[in-house]
C-alpha positions in Angstrom: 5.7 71.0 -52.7 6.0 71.0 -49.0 5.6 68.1 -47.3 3.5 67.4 -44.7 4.8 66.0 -41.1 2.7 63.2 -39.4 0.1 63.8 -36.5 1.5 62.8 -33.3 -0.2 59.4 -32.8 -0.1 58.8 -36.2 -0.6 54.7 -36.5 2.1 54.9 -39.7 4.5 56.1 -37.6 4.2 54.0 -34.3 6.6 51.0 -34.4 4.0 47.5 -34.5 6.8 45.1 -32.3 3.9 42.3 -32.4 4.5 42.3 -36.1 8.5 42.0 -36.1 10.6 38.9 -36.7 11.5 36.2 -34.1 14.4 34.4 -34.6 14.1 31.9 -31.6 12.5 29.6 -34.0 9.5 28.6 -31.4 6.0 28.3 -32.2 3.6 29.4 -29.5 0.3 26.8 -29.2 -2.1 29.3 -27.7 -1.9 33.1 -27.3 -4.4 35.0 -26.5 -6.8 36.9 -23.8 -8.5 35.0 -20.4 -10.6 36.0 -18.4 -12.7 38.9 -19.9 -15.7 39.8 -19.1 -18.6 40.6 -21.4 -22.5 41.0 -21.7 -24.4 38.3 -23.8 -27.4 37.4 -24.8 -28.4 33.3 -25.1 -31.4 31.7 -26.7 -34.0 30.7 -23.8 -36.7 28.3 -24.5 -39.1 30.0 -22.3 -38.3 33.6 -23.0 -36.5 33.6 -26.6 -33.3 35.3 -25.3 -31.7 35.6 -22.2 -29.3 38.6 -21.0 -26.3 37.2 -18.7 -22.8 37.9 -18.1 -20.0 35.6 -20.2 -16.4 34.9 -19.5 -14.2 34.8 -21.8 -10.9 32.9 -23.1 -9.7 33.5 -26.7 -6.3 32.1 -28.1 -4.5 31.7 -31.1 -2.0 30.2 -32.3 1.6 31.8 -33.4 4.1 30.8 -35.7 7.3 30.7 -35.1 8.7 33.9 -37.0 6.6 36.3 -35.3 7.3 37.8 -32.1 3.7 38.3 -30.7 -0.3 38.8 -31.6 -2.2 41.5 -31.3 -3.7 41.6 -27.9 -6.5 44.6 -29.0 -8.3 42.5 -31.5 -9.5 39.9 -29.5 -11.2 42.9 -27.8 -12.4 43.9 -31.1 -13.6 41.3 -32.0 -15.7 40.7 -28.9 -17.1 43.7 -28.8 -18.6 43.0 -32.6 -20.2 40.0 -31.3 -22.2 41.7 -28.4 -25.6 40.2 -29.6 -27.5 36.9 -29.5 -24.9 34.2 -28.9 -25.7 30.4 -30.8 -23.4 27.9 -32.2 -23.1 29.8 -35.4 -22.3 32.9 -34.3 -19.7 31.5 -32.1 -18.4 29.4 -35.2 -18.6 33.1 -37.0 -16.7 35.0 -34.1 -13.6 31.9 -34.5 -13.6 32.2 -38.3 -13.3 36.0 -37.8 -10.3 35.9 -35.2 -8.1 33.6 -37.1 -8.9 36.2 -40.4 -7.8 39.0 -38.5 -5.2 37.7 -37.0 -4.1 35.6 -40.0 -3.3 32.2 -38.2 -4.6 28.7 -38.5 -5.7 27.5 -36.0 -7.9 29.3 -32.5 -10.1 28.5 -29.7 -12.8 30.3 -27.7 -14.2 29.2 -24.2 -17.5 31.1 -23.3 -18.5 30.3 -19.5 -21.7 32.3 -18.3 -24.4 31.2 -15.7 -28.0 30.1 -17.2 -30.9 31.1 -15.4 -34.0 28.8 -15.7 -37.4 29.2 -13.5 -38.5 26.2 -11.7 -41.9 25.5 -10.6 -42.0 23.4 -6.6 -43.6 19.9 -7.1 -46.4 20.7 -4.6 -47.3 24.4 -3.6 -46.2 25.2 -7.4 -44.1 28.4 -6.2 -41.7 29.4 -8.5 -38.5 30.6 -8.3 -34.9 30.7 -10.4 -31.9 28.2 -10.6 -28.5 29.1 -12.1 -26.3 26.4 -14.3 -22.9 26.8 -15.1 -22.8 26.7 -18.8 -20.0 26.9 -21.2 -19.9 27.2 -25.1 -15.9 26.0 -26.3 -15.1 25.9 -29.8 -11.6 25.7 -31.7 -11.1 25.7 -35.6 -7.9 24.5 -37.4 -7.3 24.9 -40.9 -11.1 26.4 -41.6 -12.8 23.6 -39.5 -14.8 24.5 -36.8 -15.7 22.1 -34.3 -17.9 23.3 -31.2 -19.0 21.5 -27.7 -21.8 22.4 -25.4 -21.1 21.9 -21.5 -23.9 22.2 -18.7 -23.3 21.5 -15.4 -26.2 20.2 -13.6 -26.8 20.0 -9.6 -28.8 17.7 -8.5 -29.4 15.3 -5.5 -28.1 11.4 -4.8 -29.2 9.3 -2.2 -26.7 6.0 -1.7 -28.8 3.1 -2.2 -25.9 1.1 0.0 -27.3 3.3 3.0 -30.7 2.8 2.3 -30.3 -1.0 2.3 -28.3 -1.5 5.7 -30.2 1.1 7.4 -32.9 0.8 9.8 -34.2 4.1 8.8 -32.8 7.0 6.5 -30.4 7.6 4.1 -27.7 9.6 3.6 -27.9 11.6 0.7 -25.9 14.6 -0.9 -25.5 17.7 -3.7 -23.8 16.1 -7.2 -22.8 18.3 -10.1 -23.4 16.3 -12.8 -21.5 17.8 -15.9 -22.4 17.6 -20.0 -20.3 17.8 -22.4 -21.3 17.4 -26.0 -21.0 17.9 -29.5 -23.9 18.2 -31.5 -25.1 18.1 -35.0 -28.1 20.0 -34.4 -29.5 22.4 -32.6 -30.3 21.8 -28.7 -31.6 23.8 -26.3 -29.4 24.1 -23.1 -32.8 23.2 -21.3 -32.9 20.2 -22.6 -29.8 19.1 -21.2 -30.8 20.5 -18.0 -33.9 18.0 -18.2 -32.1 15.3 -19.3 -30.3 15.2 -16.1 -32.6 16.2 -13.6 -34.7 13.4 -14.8 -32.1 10.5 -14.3 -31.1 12.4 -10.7 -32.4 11.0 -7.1 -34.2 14.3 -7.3 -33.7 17.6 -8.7 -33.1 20.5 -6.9 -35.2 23.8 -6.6 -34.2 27.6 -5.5 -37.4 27.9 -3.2 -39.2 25.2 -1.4 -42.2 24.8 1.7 -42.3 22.0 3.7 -44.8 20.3 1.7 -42.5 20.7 -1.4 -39.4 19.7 1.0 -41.5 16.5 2.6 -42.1 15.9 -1.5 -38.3 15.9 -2.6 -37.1 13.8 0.6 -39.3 11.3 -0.3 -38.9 10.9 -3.7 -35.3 10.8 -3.5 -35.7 8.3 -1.2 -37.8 6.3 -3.5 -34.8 7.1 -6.2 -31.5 6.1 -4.7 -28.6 6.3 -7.4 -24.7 5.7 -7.0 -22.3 7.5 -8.6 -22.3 5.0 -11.6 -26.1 4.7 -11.8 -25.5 8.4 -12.4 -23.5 8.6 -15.0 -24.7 5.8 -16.8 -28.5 6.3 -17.2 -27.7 9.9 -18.6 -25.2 8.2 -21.0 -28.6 6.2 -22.0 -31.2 8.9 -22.9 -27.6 10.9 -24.9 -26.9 7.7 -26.8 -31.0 7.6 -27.8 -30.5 11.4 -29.0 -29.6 11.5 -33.0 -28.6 15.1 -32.1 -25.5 14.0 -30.1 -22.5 13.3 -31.8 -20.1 12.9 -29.0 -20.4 13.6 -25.1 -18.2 13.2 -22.5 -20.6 13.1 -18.5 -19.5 13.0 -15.4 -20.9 12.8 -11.8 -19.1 14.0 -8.7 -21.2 13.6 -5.4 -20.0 15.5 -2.4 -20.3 12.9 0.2 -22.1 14.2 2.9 -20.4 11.0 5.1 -16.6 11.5 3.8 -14.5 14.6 3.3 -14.1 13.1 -0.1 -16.1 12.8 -3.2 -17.2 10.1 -5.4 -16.4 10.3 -8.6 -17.4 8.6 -12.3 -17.3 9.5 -16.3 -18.0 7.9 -19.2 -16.9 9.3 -22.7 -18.3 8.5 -26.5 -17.9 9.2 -29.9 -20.8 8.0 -32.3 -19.2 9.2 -35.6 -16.7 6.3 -34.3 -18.8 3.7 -33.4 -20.4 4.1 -36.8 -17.1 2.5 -38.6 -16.4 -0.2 -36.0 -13.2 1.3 -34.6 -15.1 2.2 -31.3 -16.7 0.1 -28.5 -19.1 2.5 -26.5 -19.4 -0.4 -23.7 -15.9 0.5 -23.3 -15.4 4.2 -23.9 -11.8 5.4 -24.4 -11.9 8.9 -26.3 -13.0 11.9 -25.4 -15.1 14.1 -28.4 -13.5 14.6 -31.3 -12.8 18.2 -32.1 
């Protein structure tokens, strides 16, 4: 019988290098893709789903004896995923990557902006404000451990200035930042409240005078440092059952220095629970 010759192209007969043998003897932590761009769609509390644009980082790990990964399947494997995007799919997509790829341990960061609409305090016009969200999981060894992080802008007025001065305040923009790990489900509005509620004042995408008149005011009436900042939202996430771990922080962009003031605090629950942790005097970042 005649045999048959190979198609050009044919994948049996292309060499796979990724696959060969390395003797250097030198595991590799992370390998992987960055910066990759792909549509996703996010659960919204107001509208049920929300279409946005994602950035993505995907790694995995590589032992020693093998000379690389396979760059293509993170693509792959992204591309299978191009649908609603929760905490268990995103635990689904890292059990799937280190099964393809037949490693142990990987990690996923998912950074996309988050649209919510806001409604002005007083003429009630509405308009949209975009949060910096991110979704970052890892698993090692078949667990899975995922964190939420928001990042929140907001307004501070120093209550130092208010006190020694005759009349006004300074006040600036902060980003206060969220990060947590949950062991249920949360929306990423709810975060978003949470700080905008312990903030000076919250900000808006459109405002009239009347609204602007408003929000002076009232941040005025709500002066907060740096450390008030931080520590009242550490308050309403150490009242939340959902919240396992969390790591805030508050940077205000002085609008008197060419510096900005800075403060975190860190906690683990699961911790606390056994004794080995004192949350009055945080030291860990979240387990995971």
């Amino acid at each position: 019988m005649k045999a048959t010759n190979p198609a050009p192209g044919d994948p049996a007969t292309i060499a796979d290098v990724q696959s060969s043998a390395d003797t250097r003897r030198i595991a590799i932590n992370k390998v992987g893709i960055k910066a990759i761009r792909h549509p996703v769609r996010v659960k919204d509390r107001s509208e049920g789903e929300q279409h946005t644009i994602a950035t993505f980082n995907m790694y995995v790990n590589l032992p020693h004896d093998f000379k690389g990964t396979h760059m293509s399947r993170f693509v792959e494997i992204l591309n299978r995923h191009e649908r609603e995007i929760s905490v268990q799919s995103f635990k689904d997509m890292l059990r799937e990557m280190t099964g393809v790829l037949e490693v142990g341990s990987g990690h996923i960061e998912m950074r996309f902006p988050y649209f919510v609409t806001k409604t002005a305090p007083v003429t009630k016009v509405k308009s949209l404000m975009d949060y910096d969200v991110s979704l970052i999981g890892e698993i090692r060894d078949g667990a899975v451990h995922t964190h939420i992080r928001v990042v929140v802008p907001v307004t501070s007025l120093c209550p130092c200035s208010k006190e020694i001065s005759d009349y006004g305040a300074h006040n600036q923009r902060s980003h206060v930042t969220i990060m947590a790990r949950t062991r249920g489900f949360i929306w990423i509005e709810e975060l978003i409240d949470l700080v905008e509620k312990e903030a000076s004042c919250e900000l808006y995408g459109l405002l009239k005078r009347p609204d602007e008149k408003y929000i002076t005011e009232r941040a005025y009436d709500n002066p907060k440092f740096v450390e008030d900042m931080v520590r009242d939202v550490a308050v309403r996430l150490n009242e939340d059952g959902r919240i396992e771990a969390y790591v805030v922080e508050s940077e205000n962009f002085e609008s008197i220095h060419n510096h900005s003031a800075y403060a975190m605090i860190q906690r683990d629950k699961t911790l606390d629970d056994d004794g080995t942790d004192d949350p009055r005097s945080p030291s860990r970042p979240p387990a995971g």
